[in-house]
C-alpha positions in Angstrom: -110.2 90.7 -214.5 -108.4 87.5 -214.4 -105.4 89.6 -215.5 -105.3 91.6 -212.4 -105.8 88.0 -210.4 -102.2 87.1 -211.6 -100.9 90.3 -210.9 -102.6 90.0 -207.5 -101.1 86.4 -206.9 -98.0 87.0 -208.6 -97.5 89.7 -205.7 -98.4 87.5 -203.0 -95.8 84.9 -204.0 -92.8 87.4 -204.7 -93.5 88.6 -200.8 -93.9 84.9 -199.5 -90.4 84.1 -201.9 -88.8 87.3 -199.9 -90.3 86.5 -196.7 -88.4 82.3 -196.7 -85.0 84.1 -198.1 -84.9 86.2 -194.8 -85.9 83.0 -192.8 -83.0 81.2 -194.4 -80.5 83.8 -193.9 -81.8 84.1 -190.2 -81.2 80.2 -190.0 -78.1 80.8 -191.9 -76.4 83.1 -189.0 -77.9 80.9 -186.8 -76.1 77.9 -188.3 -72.8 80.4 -188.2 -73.1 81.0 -184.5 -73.7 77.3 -183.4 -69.8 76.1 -184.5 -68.4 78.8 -182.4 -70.8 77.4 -179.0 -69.6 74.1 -179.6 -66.2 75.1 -180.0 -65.9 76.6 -176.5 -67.4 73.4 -175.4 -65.0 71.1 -176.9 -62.0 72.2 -175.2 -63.7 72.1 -171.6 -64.2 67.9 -172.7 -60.6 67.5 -173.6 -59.3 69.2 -170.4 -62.0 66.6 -168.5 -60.3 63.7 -170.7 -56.7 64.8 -169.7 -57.4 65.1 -166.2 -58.6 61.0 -166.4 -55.4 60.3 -168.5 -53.0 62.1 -166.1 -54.5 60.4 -163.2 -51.3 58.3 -161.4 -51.1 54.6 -163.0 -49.0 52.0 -160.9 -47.1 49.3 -162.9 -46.8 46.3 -161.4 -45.1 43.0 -161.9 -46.9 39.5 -162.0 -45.3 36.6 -161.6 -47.3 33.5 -162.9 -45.7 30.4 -161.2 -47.3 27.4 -162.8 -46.8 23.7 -162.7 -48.7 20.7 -163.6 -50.1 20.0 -159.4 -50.5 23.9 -159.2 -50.8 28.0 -160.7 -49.8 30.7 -158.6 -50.1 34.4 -159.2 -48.2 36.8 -157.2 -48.4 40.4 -158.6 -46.2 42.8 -156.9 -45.2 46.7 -157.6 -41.8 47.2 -159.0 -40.3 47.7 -155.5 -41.5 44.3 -154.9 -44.1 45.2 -152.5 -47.3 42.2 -152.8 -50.4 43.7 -154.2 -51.9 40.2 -154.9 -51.4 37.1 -154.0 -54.3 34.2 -155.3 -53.5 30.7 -155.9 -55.7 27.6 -157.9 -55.7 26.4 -154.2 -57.7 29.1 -153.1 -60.5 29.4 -155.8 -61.4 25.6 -155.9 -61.6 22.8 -153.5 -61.3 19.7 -155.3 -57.0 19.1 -155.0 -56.9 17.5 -158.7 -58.4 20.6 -160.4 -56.0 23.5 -159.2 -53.1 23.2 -162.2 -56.6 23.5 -164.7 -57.0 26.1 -166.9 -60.5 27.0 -165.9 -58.8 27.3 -162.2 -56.1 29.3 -163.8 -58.1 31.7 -165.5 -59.9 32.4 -162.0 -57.3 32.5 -159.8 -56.2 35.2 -162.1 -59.4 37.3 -162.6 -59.3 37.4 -158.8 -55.9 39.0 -158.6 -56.5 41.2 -161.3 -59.2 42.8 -159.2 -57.1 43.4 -156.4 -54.5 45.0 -158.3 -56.9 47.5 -160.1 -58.3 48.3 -156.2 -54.4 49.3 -155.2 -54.5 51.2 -158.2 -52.4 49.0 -161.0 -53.2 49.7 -164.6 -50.1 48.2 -166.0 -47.9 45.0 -165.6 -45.0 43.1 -166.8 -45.6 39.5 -166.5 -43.5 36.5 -165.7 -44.0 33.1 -166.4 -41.8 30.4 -164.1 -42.0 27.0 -163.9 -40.4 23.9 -162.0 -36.7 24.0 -162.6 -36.1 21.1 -165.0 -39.2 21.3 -166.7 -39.2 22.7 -170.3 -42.9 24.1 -170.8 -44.9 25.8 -167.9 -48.0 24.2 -166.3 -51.7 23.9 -168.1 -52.7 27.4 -166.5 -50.2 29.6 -167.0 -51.3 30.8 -171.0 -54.7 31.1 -169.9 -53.6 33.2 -166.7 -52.0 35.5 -168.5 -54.8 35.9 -171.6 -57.5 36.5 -168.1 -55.2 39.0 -167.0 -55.3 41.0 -169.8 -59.0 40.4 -170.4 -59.2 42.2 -167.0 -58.3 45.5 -167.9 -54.4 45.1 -167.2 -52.5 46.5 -170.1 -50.0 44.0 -170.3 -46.4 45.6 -171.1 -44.3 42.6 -171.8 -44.4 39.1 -170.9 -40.8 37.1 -170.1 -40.0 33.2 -169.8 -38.5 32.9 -166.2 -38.2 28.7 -166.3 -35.0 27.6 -165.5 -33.9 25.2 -167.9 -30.5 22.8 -166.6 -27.4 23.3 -169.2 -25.6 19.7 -168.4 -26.2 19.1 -165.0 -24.9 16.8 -162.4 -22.7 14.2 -163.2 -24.7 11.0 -163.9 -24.2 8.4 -161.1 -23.0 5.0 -161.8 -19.6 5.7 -163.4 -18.8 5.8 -167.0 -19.7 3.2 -168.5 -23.1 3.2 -166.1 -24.3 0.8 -163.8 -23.3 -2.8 -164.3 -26.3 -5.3 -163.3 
């Protein structure tokens, strides 16, 4: 008797073995069609991401003047048309703070987002200075990092100060000024 219980069992589990294999294969050919419905999907997201990258991007051109009483940013399109025009005048009241960095940086935010609403992406920057001076004002490195924080991929940045090779002649004569 107990022999014909094994039997009996051993029948049971050979039909429950048989019966997971053709669940797995199902799952298996399951498995096999899935890649292909995701494949059709793909390229549908990449067409979707060209269409966003082909999308017309407008390079501009901002000019950074900065000195130690002021910072001005003026950012243009290449044909020199003004997009954006925002000065530390504008953003703060108090006269003393406008050449800040703080001011700088928000004078420059400001512009930024009136270049991204005509449609600028890109920009070449210019930094100018008062003629005579060797370094540009307190605002203008922290202008241009704001600019770029902004969402303006900055394409090359350019050192427009003048700087005097000699000069006028001195006055007084040459041996100078005799007291």
């Amino acid at each position: 008797m107990p022999k014909e219980i094994k039997e009996e069992n051993m029948e049971k589990a050979e039909k429950k073995m048989e019966e997971a294999e053709k669940e797995e294969m199902k799952a298996e050919k399951a498995e096999e069609k899935a890649p292909v419905a995701v494949s059709t999907v793909a390229p549908a997201a990449n067409v979707e991401e060209k269409k966003k990258s082909s999308e017309k991007s407008i390079t501009g051109i901002a000019y950074i003047y900065s000195t130690y009483n002021n910072t001005i940013i003026h950012i243009t399109d290449l044909a020199n048309n003004t997009i954006a025009q925002v000065s530390g005048g504008r953003v703060t009241k108090q006269s003393r703070l406008k050449a800040t960095p703080t001011v700088a940086m928000f004078a420059a935010k400001r512009a930024a987002e009136l270049a991204k609403e005509a449609g600028v992406n890109e920009i070449y920057v210019r930094i100018c200075s008062k003629s005579g001076s060797a370094t540009p004002g307190p605002g203008a490195h922290s202008a241009v990092k704001s600019l770029g924080k902004e969402g303006l991929r900055i394409i090359n940045i350019l050192d427009n100060i003048p700087i005097p090779r000699g000069g006028p002649k001195a006055k007084g004569g040459k041996r100078g000024r005799r007291v």
